[in-house]
C-alpha positions as CSV (number, residue, x, y, z in Angstrom):
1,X,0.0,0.0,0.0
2,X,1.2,3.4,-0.9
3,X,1.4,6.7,1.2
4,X,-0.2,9.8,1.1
5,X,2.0,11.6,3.6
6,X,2.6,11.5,7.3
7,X,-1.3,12.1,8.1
8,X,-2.7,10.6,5.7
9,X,-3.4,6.8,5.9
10,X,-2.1,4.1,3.5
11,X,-4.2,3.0,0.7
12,X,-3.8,0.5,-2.1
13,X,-3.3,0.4,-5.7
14,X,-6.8,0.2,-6.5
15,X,-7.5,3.0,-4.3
16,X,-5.4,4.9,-5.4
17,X,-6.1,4.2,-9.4
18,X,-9.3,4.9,-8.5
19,X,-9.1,8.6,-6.8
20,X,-6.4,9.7,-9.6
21,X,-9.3,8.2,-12.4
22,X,-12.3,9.8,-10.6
23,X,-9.7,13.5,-10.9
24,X,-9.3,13.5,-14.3
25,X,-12.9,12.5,-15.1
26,X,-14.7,14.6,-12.6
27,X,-12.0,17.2,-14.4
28,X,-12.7,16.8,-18.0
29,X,-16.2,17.6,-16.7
30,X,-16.0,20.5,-15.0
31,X,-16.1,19.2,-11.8
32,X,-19.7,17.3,-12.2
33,X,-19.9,13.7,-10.5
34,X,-19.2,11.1,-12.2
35,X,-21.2,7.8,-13.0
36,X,-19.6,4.9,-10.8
37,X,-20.1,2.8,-13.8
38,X,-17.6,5.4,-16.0
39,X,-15.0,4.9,-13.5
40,X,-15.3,1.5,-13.7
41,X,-14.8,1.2,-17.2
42,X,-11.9,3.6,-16.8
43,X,-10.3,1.3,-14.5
44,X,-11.7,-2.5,-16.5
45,X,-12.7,-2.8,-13.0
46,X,-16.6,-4.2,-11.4
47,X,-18.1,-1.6,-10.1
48,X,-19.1,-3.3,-6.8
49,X,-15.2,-4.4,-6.6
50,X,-14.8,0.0,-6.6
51,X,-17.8,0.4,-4.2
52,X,-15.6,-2.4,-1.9
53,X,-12.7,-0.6,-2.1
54,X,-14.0,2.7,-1.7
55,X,-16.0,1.1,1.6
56,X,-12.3,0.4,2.7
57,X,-10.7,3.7,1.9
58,X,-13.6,5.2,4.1
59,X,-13.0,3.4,7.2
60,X,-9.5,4.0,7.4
61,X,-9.9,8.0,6.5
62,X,-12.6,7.5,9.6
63,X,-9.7,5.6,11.6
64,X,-7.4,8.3,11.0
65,X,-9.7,11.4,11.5
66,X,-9.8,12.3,8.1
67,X,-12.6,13.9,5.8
68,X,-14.2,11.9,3.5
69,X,-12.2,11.8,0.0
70,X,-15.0,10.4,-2.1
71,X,-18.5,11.4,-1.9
72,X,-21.1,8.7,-3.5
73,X,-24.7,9.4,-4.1
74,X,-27.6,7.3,-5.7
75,X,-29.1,9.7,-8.4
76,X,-32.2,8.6,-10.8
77,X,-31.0,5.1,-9.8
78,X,-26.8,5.9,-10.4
79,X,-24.1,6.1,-8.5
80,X,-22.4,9.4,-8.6
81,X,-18.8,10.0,-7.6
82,X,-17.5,12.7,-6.5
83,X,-13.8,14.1,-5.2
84,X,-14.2,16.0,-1.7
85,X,-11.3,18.9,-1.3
86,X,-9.5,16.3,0.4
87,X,-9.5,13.9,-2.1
88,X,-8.5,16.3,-4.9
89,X,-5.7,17.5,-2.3
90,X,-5.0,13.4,-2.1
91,X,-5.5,12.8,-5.9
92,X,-2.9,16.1,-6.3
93,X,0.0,14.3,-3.9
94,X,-0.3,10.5,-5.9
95,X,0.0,12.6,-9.5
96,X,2.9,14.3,-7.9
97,X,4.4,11.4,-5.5
């Protein structure tokens, strides 16, 4: 698992695939959410193996009193993904790490 820094906690591959594919998306559209399934195209990825991983990434930003990176939302029956300030700030540090 890689690092985001001495506060941050670690996070895996995926997760970290993930957040640096949701940036550029969510970027490309202006900042609009994007469709969970898009992501997981992006990625050749399921999309409940994302919702999984992003379940995981959540309870260790909780462990380590962070904000949310991610935030998800059920819209007209999709999931919407969405980068938090922190998780650009995150997505920022893997492009540059």
């Amino acid at each position: 698992m890689g690092s985001l820094g001495a506060a941050a906690p670690a996070i895996s591959p995926l997760a970290q695939r993930l957040l640096l594919a949701l940036a550029q998306e969510q970027q490309a559209r202006g900042g609009q959410a994007v469709a969970l399934v898009r992501i997981a195209k992006c990625l050749d990825a399921s999309a409940s193996s994302l919702l999984r991983e992003l379940a995981m990434l959540n309870l260790l930003l909780v462990q380590a009193q962070q904000p949310a990176w991610v935030q998800a939302e059920a819209v007209e029956g999709r999931w919407m993904l969405a980068l938090t300030a922190a998780g650009a700030a995150a997505a920022a540090q893997i492009t540059e790490g």
